[in-house]
C-alpha positions as CSV (number, residue, x, y, z in Angstrom):
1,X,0.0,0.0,0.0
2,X,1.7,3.5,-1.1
3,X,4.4,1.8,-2.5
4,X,5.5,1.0,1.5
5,X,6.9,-2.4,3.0
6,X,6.7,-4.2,5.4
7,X,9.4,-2.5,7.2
8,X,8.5,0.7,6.7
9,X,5.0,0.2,8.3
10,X,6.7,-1.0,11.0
11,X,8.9,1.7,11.6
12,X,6.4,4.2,11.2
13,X,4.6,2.4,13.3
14,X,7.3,2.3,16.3
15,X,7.9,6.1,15.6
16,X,4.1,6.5,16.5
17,X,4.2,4.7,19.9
18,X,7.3,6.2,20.8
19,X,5.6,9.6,19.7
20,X,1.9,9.1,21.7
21,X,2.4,5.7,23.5
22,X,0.7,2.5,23.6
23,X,-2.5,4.3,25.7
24,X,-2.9,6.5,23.3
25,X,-2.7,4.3,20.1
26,X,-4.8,1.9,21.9
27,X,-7.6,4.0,22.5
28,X,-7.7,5.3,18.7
29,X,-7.4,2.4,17.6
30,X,-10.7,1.3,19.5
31,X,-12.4,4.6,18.6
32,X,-11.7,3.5,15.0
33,X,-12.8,0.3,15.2
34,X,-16.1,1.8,17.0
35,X,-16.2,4.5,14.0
36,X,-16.3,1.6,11.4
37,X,-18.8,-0.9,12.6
38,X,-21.5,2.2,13.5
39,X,-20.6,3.0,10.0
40,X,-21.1,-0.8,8.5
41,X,-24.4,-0.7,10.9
42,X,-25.6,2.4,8.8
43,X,-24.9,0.7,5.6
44,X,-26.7,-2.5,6.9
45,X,-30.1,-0.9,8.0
46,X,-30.3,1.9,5.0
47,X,-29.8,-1.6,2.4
48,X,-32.4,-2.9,4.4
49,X,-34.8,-0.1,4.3
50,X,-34.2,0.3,0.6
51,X,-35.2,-3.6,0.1
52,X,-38.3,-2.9,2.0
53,X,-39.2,0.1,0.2
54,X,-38.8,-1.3,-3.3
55,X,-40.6,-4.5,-2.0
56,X,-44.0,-2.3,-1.6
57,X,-42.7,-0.1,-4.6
58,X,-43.0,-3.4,-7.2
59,X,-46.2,-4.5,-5.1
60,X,-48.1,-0.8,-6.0
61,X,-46.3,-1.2,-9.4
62,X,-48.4,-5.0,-10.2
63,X,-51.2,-3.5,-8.4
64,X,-51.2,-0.8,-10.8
65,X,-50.4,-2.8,-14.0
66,X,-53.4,-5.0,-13.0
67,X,-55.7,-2.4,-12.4
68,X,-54.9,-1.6,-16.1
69,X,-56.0,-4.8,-17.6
């Protein structure tokens, strides 16, 4: 990724514990983590909602087409 190694992601990652500390990391990392799955839980219930909404969309479309004939 970016044209980095292997042993540049680790260094850049020492620098960065040795910059802010393991606390520090730690807790962005969980606040990321938190961050992604609200974000995948957004994704689930709005694909959801869309599914349920062109459900009953197609339903008044045959309704409509059969009203019609």
């Amino acid at each position: 990724m970016f044209g980095l190694g292997l042993g540049e992601w680790t260094l850049i990652l020492g620098a960065a514990v040795l910059l802010f500390g393991p606390k520090y990391i730690g807790n962005l990392g969980k606040k990321l983590l938190s961050n992604v799955r609200s974000v995948g839980q957004e994704f689930k219930e709005g694909y959801e909602e869309g599914n349920s909404t062109s459900t009953s969309a197609s339903a008044e479309s045959k309704s409509v087409i059969e009203e019609k004939r």
